[in-house]
C-alpha positions in Angstrom: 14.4 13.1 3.8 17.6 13.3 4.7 18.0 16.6 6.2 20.4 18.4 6.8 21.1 22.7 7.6 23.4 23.4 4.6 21.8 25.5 2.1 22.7 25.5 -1.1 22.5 28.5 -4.1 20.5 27.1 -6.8 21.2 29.2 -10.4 18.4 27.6 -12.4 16.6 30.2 -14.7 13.3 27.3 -13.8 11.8 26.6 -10.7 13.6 28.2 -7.8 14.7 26.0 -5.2 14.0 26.8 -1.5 16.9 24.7 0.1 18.8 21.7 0.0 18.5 18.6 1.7 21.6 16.5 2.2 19.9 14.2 0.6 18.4 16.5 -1.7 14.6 16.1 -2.4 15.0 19.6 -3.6 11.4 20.9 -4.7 10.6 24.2 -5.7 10.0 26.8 -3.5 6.5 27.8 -3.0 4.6 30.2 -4.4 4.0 32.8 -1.4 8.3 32.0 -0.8 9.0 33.4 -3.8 7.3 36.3 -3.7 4.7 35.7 -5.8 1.4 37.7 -5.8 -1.0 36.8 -3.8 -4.3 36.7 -6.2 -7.2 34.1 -5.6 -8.7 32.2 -8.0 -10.4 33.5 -11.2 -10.6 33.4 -14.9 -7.5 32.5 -15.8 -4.6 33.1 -17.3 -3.7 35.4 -15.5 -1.7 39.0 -17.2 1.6 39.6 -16.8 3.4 37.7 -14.9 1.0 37.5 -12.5 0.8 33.7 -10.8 -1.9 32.5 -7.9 -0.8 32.3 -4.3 -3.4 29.8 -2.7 -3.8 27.9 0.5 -0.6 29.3 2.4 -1.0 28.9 6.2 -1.8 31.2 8.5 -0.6 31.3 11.8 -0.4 27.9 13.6 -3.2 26.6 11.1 -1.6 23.5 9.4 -5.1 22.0 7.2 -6.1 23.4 3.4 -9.6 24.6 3.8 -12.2 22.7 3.0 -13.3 25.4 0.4 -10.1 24.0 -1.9 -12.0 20.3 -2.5 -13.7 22.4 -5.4 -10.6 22.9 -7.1 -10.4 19.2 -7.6 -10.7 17.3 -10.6 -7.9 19.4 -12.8 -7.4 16.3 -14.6 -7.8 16.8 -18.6 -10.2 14.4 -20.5 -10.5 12.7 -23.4 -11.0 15.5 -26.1 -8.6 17.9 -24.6 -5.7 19.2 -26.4 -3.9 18.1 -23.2 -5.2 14.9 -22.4 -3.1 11.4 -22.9 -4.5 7.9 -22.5 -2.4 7.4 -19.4 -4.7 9.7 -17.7 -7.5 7.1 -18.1 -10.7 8.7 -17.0 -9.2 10.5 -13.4 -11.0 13.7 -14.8 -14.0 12.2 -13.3 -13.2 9.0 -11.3 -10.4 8.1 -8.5 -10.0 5.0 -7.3 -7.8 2.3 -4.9 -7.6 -1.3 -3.7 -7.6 -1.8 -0.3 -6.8 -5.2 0.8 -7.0 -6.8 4.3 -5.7 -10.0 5.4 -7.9 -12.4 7.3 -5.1 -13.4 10.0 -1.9 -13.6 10.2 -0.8 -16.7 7.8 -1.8 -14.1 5.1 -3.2 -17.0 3.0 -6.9 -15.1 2.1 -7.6 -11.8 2.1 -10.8 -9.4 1.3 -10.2 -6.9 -1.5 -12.4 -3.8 -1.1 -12.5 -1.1 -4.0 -12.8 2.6 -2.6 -13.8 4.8 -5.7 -14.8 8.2 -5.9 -16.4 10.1 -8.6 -16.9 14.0 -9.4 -20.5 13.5 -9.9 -21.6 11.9 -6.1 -24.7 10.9 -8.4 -22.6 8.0 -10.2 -22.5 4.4 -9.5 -20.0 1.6 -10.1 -19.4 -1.6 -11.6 -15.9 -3.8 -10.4 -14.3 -6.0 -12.8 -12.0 -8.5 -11.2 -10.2 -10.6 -13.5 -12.8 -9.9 -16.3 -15.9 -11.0 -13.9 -18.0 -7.8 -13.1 -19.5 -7.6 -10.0 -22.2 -4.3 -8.3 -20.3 -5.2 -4.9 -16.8 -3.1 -4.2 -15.7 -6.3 -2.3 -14.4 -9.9 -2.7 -13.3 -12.3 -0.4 -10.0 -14.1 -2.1 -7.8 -17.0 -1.2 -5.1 -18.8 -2.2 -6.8 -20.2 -5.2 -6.1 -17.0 -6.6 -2.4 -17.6 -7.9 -1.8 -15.2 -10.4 -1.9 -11.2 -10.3 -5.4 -10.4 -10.1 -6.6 -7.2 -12.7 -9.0 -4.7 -11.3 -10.9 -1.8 -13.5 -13.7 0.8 -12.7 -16.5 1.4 -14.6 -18.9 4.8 -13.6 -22.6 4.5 -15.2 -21.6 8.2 -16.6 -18.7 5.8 -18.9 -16.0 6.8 -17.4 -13.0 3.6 -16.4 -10.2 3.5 -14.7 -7.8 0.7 -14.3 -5.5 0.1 -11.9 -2.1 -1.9 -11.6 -2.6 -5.4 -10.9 -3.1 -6.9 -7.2 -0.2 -8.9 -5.5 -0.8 -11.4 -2.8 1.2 -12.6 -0.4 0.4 -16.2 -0.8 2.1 -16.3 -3.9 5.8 -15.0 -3.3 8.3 -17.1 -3.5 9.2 -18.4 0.1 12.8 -17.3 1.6 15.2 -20.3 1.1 16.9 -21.7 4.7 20.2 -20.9 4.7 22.7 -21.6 8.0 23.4 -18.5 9.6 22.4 -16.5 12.8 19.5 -14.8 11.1 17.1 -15.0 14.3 14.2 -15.8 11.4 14.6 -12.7 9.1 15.6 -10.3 12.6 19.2 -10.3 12.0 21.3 -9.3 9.2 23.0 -6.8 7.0 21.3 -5.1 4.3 22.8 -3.5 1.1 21.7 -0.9 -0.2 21.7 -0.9 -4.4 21.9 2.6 -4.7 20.4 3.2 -8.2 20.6 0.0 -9.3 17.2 -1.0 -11.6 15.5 -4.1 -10.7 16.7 -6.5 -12.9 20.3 -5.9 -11.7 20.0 -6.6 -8.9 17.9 -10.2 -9.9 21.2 -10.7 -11.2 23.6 -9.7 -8.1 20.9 -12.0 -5.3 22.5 -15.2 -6.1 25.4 -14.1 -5.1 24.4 -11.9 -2.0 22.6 -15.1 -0.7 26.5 -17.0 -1.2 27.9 -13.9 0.6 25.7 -14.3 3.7 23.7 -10.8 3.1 19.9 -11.2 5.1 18.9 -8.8 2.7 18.7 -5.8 -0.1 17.0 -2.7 -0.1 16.1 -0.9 -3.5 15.2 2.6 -3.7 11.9 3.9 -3.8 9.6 1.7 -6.1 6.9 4.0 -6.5 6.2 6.3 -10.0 8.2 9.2 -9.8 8.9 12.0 -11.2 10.8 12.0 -14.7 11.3 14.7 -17.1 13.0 15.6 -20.9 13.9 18.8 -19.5 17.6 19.1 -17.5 16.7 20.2 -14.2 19.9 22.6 -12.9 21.2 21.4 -16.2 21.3 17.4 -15.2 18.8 15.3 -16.5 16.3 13.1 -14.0 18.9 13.5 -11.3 18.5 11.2 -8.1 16.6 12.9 -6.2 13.5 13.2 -8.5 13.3 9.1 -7.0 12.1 10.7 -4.1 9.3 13.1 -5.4 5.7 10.4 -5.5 3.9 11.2 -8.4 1.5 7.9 -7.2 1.9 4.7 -5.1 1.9 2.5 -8.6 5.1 0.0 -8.2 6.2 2.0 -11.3 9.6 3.5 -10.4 12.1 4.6 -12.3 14.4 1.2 -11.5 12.0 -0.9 -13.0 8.1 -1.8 -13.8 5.9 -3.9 -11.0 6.6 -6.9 -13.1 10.4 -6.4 -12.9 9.9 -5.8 -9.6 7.9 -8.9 -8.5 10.6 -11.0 -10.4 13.4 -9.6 -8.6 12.1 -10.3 -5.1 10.6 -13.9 -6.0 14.1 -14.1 -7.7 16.4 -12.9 -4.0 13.9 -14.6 -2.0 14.5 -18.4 -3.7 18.5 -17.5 -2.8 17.4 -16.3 0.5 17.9 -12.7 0.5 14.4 -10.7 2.0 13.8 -7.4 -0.4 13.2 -4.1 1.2 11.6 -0.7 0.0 11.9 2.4 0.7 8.9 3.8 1.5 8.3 7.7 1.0 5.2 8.8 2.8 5.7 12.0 4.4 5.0 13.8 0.9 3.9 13.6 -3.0 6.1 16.1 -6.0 8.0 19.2 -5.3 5.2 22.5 -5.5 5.5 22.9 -9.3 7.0 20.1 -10.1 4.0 18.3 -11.9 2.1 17.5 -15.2 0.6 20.8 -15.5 2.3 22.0 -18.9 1.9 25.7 -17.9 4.2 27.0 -15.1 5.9 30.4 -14.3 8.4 32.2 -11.8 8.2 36.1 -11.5 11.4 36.1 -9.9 13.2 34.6 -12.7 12.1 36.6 -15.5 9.0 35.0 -16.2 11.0 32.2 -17.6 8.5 29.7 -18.0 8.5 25.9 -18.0 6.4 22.9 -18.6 5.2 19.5 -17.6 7.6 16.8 -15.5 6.3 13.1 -16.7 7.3 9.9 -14.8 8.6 6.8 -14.5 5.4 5.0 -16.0 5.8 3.3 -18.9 4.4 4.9 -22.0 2.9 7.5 -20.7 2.5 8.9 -16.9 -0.3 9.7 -14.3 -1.8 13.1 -13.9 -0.4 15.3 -11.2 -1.2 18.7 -9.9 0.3 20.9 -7.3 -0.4 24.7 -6.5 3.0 27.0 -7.1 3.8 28.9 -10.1 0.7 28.3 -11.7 -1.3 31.1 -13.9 -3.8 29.6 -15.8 -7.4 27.6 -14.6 -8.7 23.9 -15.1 -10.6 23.5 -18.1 -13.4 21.6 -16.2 -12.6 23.3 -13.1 -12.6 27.2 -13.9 -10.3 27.5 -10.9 -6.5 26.9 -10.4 -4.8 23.6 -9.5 -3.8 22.7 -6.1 -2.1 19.6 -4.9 -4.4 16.5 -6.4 -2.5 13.3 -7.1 -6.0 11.4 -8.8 -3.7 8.0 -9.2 -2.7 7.7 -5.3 -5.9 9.3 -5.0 -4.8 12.5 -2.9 -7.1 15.8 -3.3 -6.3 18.9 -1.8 -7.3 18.8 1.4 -5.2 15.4 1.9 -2.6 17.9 2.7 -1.1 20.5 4.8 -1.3 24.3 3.8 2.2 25.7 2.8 4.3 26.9 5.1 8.1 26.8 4.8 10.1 24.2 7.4 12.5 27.0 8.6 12.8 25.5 12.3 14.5 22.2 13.1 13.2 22.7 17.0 9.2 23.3 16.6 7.4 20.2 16.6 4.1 22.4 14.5 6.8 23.3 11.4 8.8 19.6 11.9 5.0 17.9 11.1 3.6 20.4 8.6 6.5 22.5 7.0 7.0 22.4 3.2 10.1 19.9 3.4 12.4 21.9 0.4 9.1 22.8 -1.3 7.5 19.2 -1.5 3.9 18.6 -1.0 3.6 17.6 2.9 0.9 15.3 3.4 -2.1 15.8 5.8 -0.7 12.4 7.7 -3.1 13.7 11.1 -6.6 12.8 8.6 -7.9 9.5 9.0 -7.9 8.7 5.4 -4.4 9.7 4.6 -3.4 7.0 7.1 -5.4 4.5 5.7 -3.8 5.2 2.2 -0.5 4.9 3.3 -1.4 1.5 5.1 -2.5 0.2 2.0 0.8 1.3 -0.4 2.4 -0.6 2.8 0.1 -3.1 2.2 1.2 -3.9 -1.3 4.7 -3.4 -0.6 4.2 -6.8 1.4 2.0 -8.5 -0.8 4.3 -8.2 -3.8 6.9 -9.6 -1.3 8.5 -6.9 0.5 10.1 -8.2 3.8 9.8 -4.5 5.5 10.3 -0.9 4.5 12.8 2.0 5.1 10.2 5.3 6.3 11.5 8.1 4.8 11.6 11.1 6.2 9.8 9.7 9.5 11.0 12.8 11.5 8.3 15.0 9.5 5.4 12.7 10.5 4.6 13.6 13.9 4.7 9.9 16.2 1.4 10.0 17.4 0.6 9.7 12.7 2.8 6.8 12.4 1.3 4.7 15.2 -1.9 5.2 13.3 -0.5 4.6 10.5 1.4 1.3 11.8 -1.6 0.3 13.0 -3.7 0.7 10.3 -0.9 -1.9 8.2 -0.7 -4.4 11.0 -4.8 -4.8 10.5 -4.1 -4.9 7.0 -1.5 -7.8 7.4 -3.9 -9.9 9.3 -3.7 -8.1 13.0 0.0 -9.0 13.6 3.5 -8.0 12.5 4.8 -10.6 9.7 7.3 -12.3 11.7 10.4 -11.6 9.7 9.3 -7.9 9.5 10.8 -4.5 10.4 10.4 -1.1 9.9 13.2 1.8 10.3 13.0 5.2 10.8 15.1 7.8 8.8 15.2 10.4 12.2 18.0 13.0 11.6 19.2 14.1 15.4 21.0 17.2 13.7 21.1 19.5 17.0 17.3 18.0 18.3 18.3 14.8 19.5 16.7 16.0 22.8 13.7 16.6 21.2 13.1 13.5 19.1 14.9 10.8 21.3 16.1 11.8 25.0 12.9 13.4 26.2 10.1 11.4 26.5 7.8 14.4 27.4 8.8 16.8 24.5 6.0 16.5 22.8 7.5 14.9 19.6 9.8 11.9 20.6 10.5 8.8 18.3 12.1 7.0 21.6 10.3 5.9 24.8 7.4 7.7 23.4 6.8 6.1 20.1 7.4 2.6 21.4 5.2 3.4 24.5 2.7 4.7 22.3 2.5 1.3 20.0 2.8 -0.9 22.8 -0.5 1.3 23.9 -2.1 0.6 20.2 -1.4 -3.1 21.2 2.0 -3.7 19.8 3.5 -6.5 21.5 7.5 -6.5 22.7 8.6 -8.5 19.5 6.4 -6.0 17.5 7.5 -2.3 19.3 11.3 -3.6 18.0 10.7 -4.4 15.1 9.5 -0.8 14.4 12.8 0.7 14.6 15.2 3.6 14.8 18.0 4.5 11.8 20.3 5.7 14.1 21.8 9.2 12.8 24.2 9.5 15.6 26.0 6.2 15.0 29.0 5.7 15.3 30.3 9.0 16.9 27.5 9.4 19.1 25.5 6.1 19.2 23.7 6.8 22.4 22.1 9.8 21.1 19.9 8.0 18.7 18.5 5.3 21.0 15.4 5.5 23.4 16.2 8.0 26.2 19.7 8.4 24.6 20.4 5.9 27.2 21.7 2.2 26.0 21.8 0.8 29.2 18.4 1.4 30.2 16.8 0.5 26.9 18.9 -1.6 25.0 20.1 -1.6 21.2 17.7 -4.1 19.8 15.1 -1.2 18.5 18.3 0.3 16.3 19.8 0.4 12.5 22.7 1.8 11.6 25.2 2.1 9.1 28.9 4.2 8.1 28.5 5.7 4.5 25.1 6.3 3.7 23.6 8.3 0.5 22.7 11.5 2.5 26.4 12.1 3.0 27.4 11.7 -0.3 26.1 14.9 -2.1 28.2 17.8 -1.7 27.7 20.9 1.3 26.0 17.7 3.7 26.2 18.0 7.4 23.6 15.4 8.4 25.7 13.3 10.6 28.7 14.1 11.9 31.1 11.0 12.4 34.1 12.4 12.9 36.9 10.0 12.8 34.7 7.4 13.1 33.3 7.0 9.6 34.0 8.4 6.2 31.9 8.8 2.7 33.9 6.7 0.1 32.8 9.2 -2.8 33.5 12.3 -1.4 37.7 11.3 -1.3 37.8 8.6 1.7 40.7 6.3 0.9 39.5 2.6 0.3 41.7 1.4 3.3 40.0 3.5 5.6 36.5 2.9 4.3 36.3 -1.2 4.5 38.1 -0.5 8.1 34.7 1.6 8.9 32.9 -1.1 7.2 34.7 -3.8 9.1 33.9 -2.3 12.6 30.5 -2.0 12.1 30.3 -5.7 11.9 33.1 -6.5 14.8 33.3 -3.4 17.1 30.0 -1.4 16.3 30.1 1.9 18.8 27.8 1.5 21.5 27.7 -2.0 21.3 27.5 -4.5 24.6 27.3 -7.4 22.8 28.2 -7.7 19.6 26.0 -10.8 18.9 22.8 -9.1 20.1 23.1 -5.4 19.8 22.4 -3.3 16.5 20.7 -6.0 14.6 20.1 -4.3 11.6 23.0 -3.1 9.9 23.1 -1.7 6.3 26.1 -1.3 3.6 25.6 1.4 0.8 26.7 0.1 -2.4 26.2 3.1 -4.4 28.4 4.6 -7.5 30.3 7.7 -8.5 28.5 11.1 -9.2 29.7 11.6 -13.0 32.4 14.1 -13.8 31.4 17.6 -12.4 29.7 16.0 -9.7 26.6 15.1 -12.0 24.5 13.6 -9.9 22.4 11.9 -12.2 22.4 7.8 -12.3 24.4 5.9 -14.3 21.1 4.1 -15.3 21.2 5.3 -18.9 18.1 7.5 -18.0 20.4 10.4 -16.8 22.3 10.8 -20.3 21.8 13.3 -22.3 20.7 12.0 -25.4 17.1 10.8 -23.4 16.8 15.3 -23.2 13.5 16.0 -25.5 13.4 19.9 -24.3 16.3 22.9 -23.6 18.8 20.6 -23.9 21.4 22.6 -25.1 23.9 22.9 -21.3 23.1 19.3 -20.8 25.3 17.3 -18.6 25.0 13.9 -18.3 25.4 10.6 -16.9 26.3 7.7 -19.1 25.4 4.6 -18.8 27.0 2.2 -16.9 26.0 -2.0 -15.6 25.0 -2.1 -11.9 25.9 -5.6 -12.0 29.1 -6.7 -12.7 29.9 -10.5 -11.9 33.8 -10.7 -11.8 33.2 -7.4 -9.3 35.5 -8.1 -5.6 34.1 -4.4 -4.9 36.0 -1.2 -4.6 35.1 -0.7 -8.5 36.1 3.3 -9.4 35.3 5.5 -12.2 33.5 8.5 -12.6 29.6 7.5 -13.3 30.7 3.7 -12.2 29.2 1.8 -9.1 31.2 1.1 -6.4 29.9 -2.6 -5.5 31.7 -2.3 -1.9 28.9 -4.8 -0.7 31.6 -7.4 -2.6 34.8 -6.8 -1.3 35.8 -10.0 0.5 37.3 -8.6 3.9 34.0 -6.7 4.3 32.3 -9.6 3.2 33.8 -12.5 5.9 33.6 -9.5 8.7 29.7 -9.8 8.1 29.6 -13.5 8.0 31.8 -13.8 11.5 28.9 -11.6 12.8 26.6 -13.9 11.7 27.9 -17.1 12.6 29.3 -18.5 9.4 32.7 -19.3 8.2 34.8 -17.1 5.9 35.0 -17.1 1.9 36.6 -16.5 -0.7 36.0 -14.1 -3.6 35.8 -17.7 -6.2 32.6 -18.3 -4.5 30.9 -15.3 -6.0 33.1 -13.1 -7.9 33.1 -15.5 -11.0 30.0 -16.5 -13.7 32.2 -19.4 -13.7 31.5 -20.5 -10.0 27.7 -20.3 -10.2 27.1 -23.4 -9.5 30.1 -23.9 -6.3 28.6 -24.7 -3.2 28.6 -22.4 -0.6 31.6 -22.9 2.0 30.1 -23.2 5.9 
């Protein structure tokens, strides 16, 4: 997450907020935080005011005891004045696909089923496309060229079904197009900041005539979603970045919008992107449990958040402000996440991060109040390998890793290496990884000093090339570089360029973290500027334009920084809502408390006359399509300039593009 020291006051008669990231996961300040009373489980609910204050840490201990596991399986079912059909039967039965590639053409593949059920007793039948089968595996190939259906059946009843299985083998393939794109290794990105899926299927024609190697869309998972105004704005932004499960359900579009837009931006030659949060699941009260309470806010009380899965959403649990017991369970929720599946012990106890220097509270600190996952257990790794997994097989190129600085290195080599078996045994050729690593004050720590113990420089790539990560592969796992432009040499291996080079490195000038108000993330100086927070347009597209012809830190402009990203983000709305212009921040979508409501309008992402530079409270900015921007990126790349008539106009669809 996008961290960042300021703290910001938080005035919200709900949940209380701990702090503030920059880039604002914001989730609710844990129980023991907010002085809640530390009781242990019993019959619940609890008098008063009273709420339960389990599983906070204890000295250096970072893992939820194993005692905790019985407080799984929270989930209502069917029959229970709180149960929906979208909880299917995870009162009783988890499961996931896990798929692994047979080489590296990713052609065939073996899908294995991993269920679990509450009663160890219970055994399964596997439905695959309709044919049931007693085995959990089958071996599939290329024969197989539709979306392939999966469901669970216990011999207690119980079924599950989960979303349907992509494979590679069936993406569209990236059209040629001339241009020094060193085979998918080279390029600029854009980032469609809140824009839903089927916008941008509309904009990748034109980013393919622009020259762009690729887009990145915000995180793609289910996520959280509410009725309720949350500091009086509905579903702002940064409930994207609270997981309720690894489902390609998001909130910017379904998995099927989703596999149409990349099939749709790979056939113009634009690779797709995700961005991939791993490091945690919902903020600590900030679930599907309908009965919450904070004694230090009058015992003002609050219900269930929902998601971003159509008609309905996936069940949810964490431990804070919580009074009453499971109904199956006699005990009180903890942090269970049945549709990823995540129990409680999958993550860390709660502790507060309230150090930005000790590696122990880095790794398994509360980041704002969100759920930090257990990343050091062997089968949190594997899980996250397989949501990586599916990111690629629906036709992801690579992935953003957010909040990589709060999974300790030594986690994501296992977890890198656990996807590159996945994928065959070897790094997709045209793929890359980067690493959101904030330097802040600590860019000793996490990038000069190779012996500190918690260093995403020499360390990391050492480490990988240990795990059997050739050259080609250790780069293509790189660094976001925080300290670009003012202080480029701070974010690179060693924090020296000259001894390790610039080829392990994205960066970028205006990013989202800087844009929400009280951020101190980066500090660029002079050298950069947020376009939403005042910057004049002149001076932004001249950042823009020397990130593409005089990047700081740069040798060699041709071979240096390869990866380099442009936010294309919009307005906060007036007041500085920050919901998204999406139509799902506007008030009339509020079900509950609604009066105090402040909302965000819709607004169309896409915008085909657009030449960027678009203004407006609530409106996108579309920078990515401002032409002197646009023919800076292209000279970088090799190919001759443009005009705006080659993309800016429905009318010029079909115009060739000018080489």
């Amino acid at each position: 997450f996008w961290l960042s020291r300021s703290i910001v006051p938080v005035t919200n008669p709900f949940p209380v907020m701990a702090a503030v990231s920059s880039r604002i996961a914001w989730g609710l300040l844990g129980a023991a935080a907010a002085g809640q009373l530390a009781l242990a489980d019993g019959d619940g609910p609890l008098p008063d005011c009273q709420v339960y204050s389990n599983n906070q840490c204890s000295g250096n201990n970072i893992e939820t005891d194993a005692q905790y596991e019985e407080n799984r399986w929270f989930t209502p079912l069917p029959g229970d004045s709180d149960y929906i059909p979208s909880f299917q039967s995870y009162g009783k039965l988890v499961a996931h696909a896990h798929v692994t590639y047979s080489d590296d053409s990713l052609s065939s593949a073996t899908v294995e089923i991993i269920a679990k059920h509450k009663d160890p007793s219970a055994t399964f039948t596997y439905v695959f496309d309709g044919k049931e089968q007693s085995d959990a595996k089958l071996a599939v190939s290329s024969s197989q060229a539709a979306p392939m259906s999966v469901e669970i059946k216990a011999s207690d009843g119980s079924t599950i079904s989960l979303d349907p299985l992509d494979f590679r083998w069936n993406t569209a393939p990236v059209k040629e197009r001339e241009g020094d794109y060193k085979g998918g290794q080279k390029g600029a990105i854009v980032e469609m900041f809140g824009w839903p899926h089927a916008d941008i299927e509309k904009e990748c024609e034109a980013l393919g005539k622009m020259g762009y190697m690729g887009v990145k869309v915000f995180p793609p998972h289910e996520q959280v979603m509410s009725g309720e105004p949350f500091n009086n704005m509905l579903n702002p932004w940064y409930f994207m970045y609270q997981p309720v499960s690894y489902r390609l359900q998001g909130r910017m579009g379904t998995r099927d919008e989703l596999r149409s837009m990349i099939n749709t931006c790979r056939s113009h030659g634009v690779r797709v992107f995700a961005d991939a949060v791993v490091n945690h699941m919902s903020g600590g009260g900030n679930d599907a449990n309908q009965n919450h309470r904070n004694p230090q806010a009058g015992c003002a009380k609050w219900g269930n958040k929902t998601s971003s899965l159509p008609g309905g959403h996936s069940p949810y649990y964490t431990q804070d402000f919580t009074y009453t017991t499971g109904t199956h369970t006699g005990k009180a929720p903890l942090q269970e996440f049945p549709a990823v599946p995540y129990g409680p012990t999958d993550f860390h106890c709660e502790r507060a991060l309230n150090s930005w220097s000790d590696p122990l509270v880095l790794n398994a600190g509360w980041l704002t109040g969100l759920t930090d996952l257990n990343t050091e257990r062997e089968n949190v790794q594997e899980r996250i390998a397989d949501y990586m997994t599916d990111l690629i097989g629906i036709g992801f190129s690579g992935f953003r890793i957010d909040a990589a600085k709060h999974i300790k290195p030594d986690d994501l080599v296992g977890i890198l290496s656990k996807f590159r078996r996945n994928v065959g045994g070897k790094l997709p050729s045209d793929f890359f990884t980067w690493l959101e690593i904030l330097l802040g004050g600590e860019a000793d720590l996490l990038m000069c000093n190779t012996d500190s113990g918690y260093n995403y420089g020499a360390y990391l790539s050492g480490a990988l090339a240990k795990a059997g990560f050739s050259e080609e592969e250790v780069n293509a796992v790189k660094t976001w570089n925080s300290g670009f432009p003012k202080e480029s040499e701070k974010g690179v291996d060693n924090c020296d360029i000259g001894k390790t080079g610039l080829q392990r490195q994205a960066v970028q000038n205006d990013d989202a973290d800087q844009q929400n108000p009280g951020s101190s993330s980066r500090d660029m100086g002079d050298t950069g500027c947020v376009l939403i927070k005042g910057c004049a347009e002149d001076e932004h597209r001249r950042h823009e334009v020397d990130l593409f012809t005089n990047p700081a830190g740069a040798s060699d402009n041709s071979k240096d920084f390869p990866v380099r990203l442009i936010l294309s983000s919009f307005y906060w709305g007036t007041g500085d809502i920050q919901g998204i212009p999406d139509g799902k921040s506007d008030c009339s979508q509020c079900t509950v408390n609604c009066d105090g409501c402040k909302g965000m309008p819709y607004s169309p992402a896409f915008d085909a006359s657009s030449t960027g530079y678009d203004k407006g409270d609530g409106k996108y900015t579309r920078v990515h399509r401002d032409v002197t921007i646009v023919n800076a990126m292209r000279s970088w790349m090799g190919l001759k300039a443009i005009s705006t008539d080659v993309y800016a106009s429905a009318a010029n669809k079909a115009e060739e593009l000018i080489v």
